[in-house]
N, C-alpha and C positions, 0 to 999 in steps of 0.2 A: 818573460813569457816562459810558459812551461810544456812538456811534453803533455799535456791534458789534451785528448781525444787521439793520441798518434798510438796504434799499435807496434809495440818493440817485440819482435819476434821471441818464440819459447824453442826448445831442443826440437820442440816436433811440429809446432811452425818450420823452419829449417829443414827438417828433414825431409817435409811433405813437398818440402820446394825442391831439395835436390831431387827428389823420385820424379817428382815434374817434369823437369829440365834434360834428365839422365835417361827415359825411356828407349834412347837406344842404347843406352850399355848396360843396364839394367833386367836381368830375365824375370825377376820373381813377379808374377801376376795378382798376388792379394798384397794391395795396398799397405791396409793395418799391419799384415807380418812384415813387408818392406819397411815400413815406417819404426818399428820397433828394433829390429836386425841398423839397417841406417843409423839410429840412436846411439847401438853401442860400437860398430864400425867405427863412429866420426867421434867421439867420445873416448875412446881408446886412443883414436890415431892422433887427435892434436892434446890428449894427455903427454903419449911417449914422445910428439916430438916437443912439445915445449921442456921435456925435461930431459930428451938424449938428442933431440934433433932430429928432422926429418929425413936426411941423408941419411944418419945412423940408424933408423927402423926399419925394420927387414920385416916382408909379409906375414913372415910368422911368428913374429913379436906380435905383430897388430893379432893374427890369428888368438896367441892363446890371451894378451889381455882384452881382448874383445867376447873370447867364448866362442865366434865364429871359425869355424873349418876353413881350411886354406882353400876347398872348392865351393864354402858359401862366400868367403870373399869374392870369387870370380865369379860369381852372379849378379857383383854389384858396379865391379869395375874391371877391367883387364890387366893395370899398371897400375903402379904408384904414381906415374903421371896423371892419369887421368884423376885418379884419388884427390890430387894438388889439385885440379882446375875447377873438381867441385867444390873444393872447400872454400877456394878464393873467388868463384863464382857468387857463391850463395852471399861474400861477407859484400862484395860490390854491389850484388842486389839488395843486399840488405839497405846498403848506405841511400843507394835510389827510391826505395821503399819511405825512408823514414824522413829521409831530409831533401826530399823531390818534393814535396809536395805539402807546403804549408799551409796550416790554416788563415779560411784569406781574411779574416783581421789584423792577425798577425804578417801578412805581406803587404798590408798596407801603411805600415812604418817600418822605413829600413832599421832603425833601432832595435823594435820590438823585432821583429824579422831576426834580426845578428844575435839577443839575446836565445831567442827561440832557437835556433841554430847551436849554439853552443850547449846548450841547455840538451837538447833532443841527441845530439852527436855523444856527449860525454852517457848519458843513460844507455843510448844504443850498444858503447863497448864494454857497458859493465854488463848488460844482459846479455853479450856474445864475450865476455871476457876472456878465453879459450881461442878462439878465431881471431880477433884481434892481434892476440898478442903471440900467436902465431904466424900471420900475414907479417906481422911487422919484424919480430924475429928472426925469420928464416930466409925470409925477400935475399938476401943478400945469395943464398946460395940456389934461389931459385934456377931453371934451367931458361934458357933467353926469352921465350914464349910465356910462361907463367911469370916470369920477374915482369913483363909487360902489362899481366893481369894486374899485377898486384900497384905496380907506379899507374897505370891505369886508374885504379881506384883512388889512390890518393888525390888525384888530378879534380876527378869530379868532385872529393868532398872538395877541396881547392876554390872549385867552380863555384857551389853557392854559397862561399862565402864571398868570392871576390865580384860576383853580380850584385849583391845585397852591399858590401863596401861602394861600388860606384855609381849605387842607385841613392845610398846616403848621401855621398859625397856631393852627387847632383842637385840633391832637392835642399840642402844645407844642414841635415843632420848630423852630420860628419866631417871634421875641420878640411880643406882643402891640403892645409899642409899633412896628410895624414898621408904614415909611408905608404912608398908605394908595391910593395911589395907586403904589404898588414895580411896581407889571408893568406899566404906563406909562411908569415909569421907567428899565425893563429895556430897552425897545425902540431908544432911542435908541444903546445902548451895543451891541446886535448888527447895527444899522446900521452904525456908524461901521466896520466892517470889510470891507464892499463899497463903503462910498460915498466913502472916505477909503485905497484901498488903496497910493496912492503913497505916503502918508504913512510907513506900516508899512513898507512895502518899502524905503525909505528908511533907518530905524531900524532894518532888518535883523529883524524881529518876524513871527515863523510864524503859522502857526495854532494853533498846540498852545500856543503862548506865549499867542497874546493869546485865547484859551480859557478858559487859567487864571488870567489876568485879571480878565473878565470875571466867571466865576467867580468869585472872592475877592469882588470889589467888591460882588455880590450878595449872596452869604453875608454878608456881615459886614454891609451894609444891615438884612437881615434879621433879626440878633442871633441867628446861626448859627455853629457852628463853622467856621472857615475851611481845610477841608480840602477842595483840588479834585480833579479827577481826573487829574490828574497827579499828586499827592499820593498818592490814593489807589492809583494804579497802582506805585509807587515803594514801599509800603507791604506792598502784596502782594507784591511781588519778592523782599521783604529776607527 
């Protein structure tokens, strides 16, 4: 199953959610300029830190690659803490946004369900490719409070995959001998596709390829039929 009918957010989707969420730290009153100022604020900030680190950018790195003045940034935030809790806010809502709530065809085979899940999660962090692979990057030096957001977040994507494994396991989709820890297991291998993308690009490997990858490797974990959705759409063609 494929992400068809799920919207995966854009820069200003995103933004319009932080201005949402942020209304009290937030002064500027037109929207549209918020929205547009936010764009290069968060665009800036997880450019420098994916390539100096978060710790290492000082407000006024953000300042002049942003464009923004050291007192229009403090229109938008007070801290560079706070700066952290939106950025890792928006990417946990994002994960609850796209993978809460499936379509209910697809929840009515845990199969299709697990494909659909993998499928929707890996498109999600190509479209936040920036956010991602900064949440995952820098968690380590986060301050105790944000390092919470950010294992927080992992935890829920965690979640519907290991509800969707024991709703397979139950109805007999899914071998019983399947490990028990598979959606722990899962995580690591939808990382490796934002956190490792020179790698892939390298080998010349799409999305849609290393999808169905991923895909297979789970199925067959699972002691599932190894039919992905490229499979499946290749299927329905003929």
């Amino acid at each position: 199953m494929t992400t068809a009918g799920t919207h995966l957010p854009t820069t200003e989707d995103l933004c319009r959610s932080v201005l949402e969420n942020n209304r009290d730290s937030i002064s500027i009153q037109k929207p549209e300029f918020a929205v547009r100022k936010l764009a290069l604020i968060l665009n800036a900030a997880l450019d420098l830190s994916n390539k100096k680190g978060f710790q290492a950018m000082s407000l006024r790195d953000l300042s002049r690659a942003s464009g923004v003045s050291m007192g229009g940034l403090y229109s938008y935030f007070d801290s560079k803490d706070t700066l952290l809790k939106m950025i890792l806010s928006e990417v946990t809502g994002a994960v609850e946004a796209a993978l809460g709530e499936a379509p209910a065809e697809v929840r009515q085979s845990p199969r299709d369900h697990l494909l659909w899940l993998i499928d929707t999660h890996i498109r999600l962090t190509e479209a936040m490719l920036p956010w991602f692979t900064f949440s995952f990057m820098e968690a380590k030096n986060f301050p105790a409070a944000e390092r919470k957001l950010a294992i927080d977040s992992e935890e829920l994507t965690e979640s519907y995959f290991a509800e969707v494994l024991t709703r397979g396991q139950q109805d007999g989709s899914f071998s019983a001998d399947m490990p028990p820890l598979m959606a722990a297991l899962t995580k690591p291998l939808l990382q490796d596709w934002y956190v490792k993308r020179a790698k892939y690009r390298r080998r010349k490997v799409d999305i849609d390829s290393y999808i169905a990858m991923v895909q297979g490797i789970v199925l067959a974990a699972c002691g599932a039929a190894a039919q992905t959705t490229a499979d499946k759409a290749e299927s329905g063609a003929a």
